[in-house]
C-alpha positions as CSV (number, residue, x, y, z in Angstrom):
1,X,0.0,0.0,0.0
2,X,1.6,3.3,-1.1
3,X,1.9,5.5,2.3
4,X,-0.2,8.7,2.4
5,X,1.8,11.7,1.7
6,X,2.2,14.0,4.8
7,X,-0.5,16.9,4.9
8,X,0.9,20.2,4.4
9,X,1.5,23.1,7.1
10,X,-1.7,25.0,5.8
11,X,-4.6,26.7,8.0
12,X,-7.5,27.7,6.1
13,X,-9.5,31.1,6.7
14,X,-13.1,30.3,8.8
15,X,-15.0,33.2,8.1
16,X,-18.5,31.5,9.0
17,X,-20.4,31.6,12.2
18,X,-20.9,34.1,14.9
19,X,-17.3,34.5,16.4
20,X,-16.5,36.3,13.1
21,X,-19.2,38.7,14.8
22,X,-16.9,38.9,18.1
23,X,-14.0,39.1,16.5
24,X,-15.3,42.0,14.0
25,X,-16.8,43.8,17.4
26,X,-13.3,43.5,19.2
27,X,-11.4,44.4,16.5
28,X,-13.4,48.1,16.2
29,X,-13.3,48.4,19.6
30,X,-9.6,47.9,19.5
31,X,-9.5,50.5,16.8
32,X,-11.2,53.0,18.0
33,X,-9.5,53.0,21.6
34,X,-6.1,52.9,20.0
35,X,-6.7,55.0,17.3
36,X,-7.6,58.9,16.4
37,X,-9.2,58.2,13.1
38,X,-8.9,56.0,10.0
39,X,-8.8,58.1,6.6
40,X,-8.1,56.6,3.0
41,X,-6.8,58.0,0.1
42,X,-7.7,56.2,-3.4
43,X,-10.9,54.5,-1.8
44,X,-13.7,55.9,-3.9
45,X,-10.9,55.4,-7.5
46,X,-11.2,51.4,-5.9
47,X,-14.4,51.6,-5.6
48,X,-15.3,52.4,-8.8
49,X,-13.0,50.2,-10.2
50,X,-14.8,47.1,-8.4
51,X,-17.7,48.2,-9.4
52,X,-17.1,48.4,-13.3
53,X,-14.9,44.8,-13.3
54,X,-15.6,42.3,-9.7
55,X,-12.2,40.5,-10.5
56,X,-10.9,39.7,-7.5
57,X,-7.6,41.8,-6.2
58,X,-4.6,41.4,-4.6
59,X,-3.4,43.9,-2.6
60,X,0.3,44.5,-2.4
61,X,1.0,46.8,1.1
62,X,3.8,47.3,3.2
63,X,4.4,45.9,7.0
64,X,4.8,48.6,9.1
65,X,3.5,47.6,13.0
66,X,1.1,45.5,14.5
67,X,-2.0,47.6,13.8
68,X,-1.5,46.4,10.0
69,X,-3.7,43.2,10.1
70,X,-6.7,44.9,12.3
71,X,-6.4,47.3,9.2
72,X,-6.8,45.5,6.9
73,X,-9.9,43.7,8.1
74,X,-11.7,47.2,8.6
75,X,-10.6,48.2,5.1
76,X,-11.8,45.0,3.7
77,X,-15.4,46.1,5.0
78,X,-15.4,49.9,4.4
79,X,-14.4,49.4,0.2
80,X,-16.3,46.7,0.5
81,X,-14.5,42.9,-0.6
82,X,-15.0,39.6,0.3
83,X,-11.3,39.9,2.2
84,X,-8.8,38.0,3.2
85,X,-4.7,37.5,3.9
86,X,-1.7,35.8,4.0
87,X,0.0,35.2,7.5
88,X,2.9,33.1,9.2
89,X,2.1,29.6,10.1
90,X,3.6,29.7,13.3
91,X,1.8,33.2,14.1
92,X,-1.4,31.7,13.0
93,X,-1.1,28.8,15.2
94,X,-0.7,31.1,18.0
95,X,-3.7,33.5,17.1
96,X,-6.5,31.6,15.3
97,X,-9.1,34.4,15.7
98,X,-7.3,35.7,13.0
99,X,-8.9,32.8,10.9
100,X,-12.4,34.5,11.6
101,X,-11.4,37.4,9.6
102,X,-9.9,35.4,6.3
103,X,-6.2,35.1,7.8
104,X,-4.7,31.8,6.6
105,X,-0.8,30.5,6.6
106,X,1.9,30.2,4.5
107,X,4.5,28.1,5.4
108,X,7.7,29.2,3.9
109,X,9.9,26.6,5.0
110,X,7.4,23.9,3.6
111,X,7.3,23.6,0.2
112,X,3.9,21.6,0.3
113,X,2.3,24.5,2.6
114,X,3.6,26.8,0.2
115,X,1.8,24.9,-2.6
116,X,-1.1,25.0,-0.3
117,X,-1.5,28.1,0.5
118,X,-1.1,29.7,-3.5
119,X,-3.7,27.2,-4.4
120,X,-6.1,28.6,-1.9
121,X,-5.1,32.5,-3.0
122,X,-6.0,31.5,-6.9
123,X,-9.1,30.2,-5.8
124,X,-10.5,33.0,-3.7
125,X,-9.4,35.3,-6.3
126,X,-11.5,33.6,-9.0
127,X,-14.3,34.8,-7.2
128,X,-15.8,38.2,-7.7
129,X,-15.1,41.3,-5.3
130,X,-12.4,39.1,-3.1
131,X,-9.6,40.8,-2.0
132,X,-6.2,39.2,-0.9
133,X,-3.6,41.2,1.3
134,X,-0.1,40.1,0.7
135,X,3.1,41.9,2.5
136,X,5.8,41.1,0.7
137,X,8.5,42.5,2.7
138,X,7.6,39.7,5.0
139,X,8.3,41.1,8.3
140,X,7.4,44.8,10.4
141,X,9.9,47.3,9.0
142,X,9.6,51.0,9.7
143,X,7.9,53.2,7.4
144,X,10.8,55.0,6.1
145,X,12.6,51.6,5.4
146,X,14.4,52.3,2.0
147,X,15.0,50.3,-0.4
148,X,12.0,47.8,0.4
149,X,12.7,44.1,0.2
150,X,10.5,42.1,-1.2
151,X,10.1,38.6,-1.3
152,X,9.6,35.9,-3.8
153,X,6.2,34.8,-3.3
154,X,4.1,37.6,-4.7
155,X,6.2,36.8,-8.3
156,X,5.0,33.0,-7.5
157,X,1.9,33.7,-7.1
158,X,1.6,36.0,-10.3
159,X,3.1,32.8,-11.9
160,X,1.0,30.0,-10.5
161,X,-2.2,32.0,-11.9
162,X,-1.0,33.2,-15.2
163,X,-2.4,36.8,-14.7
164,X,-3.9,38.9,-11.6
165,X,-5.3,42.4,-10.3
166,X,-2.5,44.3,-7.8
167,X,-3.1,47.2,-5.9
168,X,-0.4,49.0,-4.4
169,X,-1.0,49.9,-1.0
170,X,0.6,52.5,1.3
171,X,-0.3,51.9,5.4
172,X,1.4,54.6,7.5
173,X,1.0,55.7,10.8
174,X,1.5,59.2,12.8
175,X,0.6,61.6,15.9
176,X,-1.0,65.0,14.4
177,X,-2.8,66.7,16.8
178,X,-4.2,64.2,19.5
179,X,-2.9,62.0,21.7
180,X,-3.2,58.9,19.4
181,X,-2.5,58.1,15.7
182,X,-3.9,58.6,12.4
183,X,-4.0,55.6,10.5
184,X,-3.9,56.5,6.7
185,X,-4.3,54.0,3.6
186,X,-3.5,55.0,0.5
187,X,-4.0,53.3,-2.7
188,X,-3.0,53.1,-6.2
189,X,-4.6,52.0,-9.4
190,X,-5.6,48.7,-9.8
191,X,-3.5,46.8,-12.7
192,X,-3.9,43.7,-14.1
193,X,0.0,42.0,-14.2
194,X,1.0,38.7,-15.8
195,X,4.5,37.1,-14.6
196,X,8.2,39.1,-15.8
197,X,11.3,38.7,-14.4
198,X,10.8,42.6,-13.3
199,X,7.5,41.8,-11.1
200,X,9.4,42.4,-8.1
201,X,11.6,45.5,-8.8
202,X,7.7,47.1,-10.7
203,X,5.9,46.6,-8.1
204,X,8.3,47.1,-4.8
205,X,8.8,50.8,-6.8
206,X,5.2,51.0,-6.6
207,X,4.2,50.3,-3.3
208,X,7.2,52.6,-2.9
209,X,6.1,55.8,-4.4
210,X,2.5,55.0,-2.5
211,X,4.2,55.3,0.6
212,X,6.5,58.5,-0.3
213,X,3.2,60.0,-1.8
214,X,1.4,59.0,1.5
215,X,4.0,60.3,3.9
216,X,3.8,63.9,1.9
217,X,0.0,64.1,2.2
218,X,0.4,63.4,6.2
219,X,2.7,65.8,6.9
220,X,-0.1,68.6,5.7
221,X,-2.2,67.3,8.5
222,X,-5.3,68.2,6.3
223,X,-8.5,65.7,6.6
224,X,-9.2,67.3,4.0
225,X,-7.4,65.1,1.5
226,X,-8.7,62.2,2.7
227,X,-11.4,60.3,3.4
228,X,-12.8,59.6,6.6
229,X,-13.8,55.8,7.1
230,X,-13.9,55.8,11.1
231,X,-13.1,58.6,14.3
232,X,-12.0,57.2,17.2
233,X,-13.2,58.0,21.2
234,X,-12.6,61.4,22.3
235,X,-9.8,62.4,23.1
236,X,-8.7,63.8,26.2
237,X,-9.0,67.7,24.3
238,X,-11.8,66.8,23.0
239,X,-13.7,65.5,26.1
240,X,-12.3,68.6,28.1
241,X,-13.6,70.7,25.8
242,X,-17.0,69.2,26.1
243,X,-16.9,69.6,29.5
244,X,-15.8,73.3,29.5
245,X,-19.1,73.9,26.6
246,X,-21.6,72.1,29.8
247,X,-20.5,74.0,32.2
248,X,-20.7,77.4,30.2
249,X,-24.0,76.8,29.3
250,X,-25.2,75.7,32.5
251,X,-27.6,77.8,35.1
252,X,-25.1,80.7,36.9
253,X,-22.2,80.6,34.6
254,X,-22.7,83.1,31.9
255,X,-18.7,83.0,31.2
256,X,-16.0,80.7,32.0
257,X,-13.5,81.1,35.0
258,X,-10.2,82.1,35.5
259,X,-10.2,77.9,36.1
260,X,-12.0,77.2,33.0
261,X,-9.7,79.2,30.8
């Protein structure tokens, strides 16, 4: 009897069922506690695109901190897309919960799991409005990393389905005026790529000048050139300033105090 081949180091995503709920609920509470606001450049360009051809995307972001993968799941929702992402075996192991919001592993010291997991990309991206997120670089790196490194598998995977839909992706992070961060997403045009030898070099210049483009618009501070997808709690100005507004307006206190001021 021939002996069974071993399985591969693959997780699937479990999107089904109601801990997706909890784990949709946590995630925004997370976000909005830890963060100021969420704006998006590019969003309603996407949206558009999507809406005039459903082939499913990959997008192509930097790795820049933890927050990345919370992100990504609220972006996912906001464009909307059926979404999901690559992520370490071992780290998915550790947090399954991930699963509930499409995360599933790549094994990179397994050839089979890497098999595995490229099959399963190509066939969620045969179905309409599904996005994959992919970060190449393969590790956190700081913002202003330069040159990006890419890995090999984004290349593989162009190869293994003969043609797909990238989006270049810029995430970045910074303090403007409260006392947490903006978290800003910017991205490019949707392009339909089949497999070069240049994949890599094209598309880590890309997510590149996203991310120089990104940082640029940031350091304007201005909402204004972006879109707003979510505000955080109150901050601590903001609540005191509340505060101050009651207590102006209340009974006996036609101006604020020396205090007050």
């Amino acid at each position: 009897m021939t002996p069974r081949a071993p399985a591969p180091n693959f997780i699937e995503a479990h999107k089904s069922g109601w801990p997706r709920l909890a784990v949709d609920r946590m995630i925004r509470g997370r976000m909005r506690s830890g963060l100021s606001s969420v704006r998006a450049q590019g969003i309603i360009e996407l949206r558009s695109a999507l809406e005039s051809d459903a082939t499913g995307v990959v997008f192509v972001a930097n790795h820049s901190c933890w927050w990345d993968l919370f992100l990504a799941h609220f972006l996912n929702e906001s464009i909307p897309v059926d979404g999901y992402g690559m992520m370490m075996h071992e780290n998915l192991r550790r947090f399954g919960f991930f699963r509930r919001i499409g995360a599933f592993s790549i094994d990179r010291s397994s050839p089979s799991g890497i098999k595995a997991s490229l099959d399963y990309t190509a066939r969620l991206l045969a179905r309409p409005r599904t996005g994959v997120w992919i970060f190449p670089q393969g590790k956190i790196e700081s913002n202003d990393a330069r040159p990006l490194e890419f890995e090999k598998g984004l290349r593989t995977l162009v190869r293994r389905m003969g043609r797909a839909r990238l989006v270049p992706t810029a995430l970045r992070y910074d303090f403007w005026q409260e006392e947490r961060p903006e978290a800003c997403v910017r991205f490019g045009t949707p392009t339909f790529v089949e497999p070069s030898d240049r994949l890599l070099d094209d598309w880590r210049d890309r997510v590149t000048a996203e991310l120089d483009q990104l940082r640029l618009e940031m350091l304007s501070q201005d909402p204004t050139r972006f879109v707003s997808l979510m505000r955080g709690r109150a901050s601590i100005s903001e609540s005191r300033g509340r505060l101050l507004d009651r207590l102006r307006r209340s009974p006996g206190r036609e101006r604020p105090t020396t205090e007050d001021r």
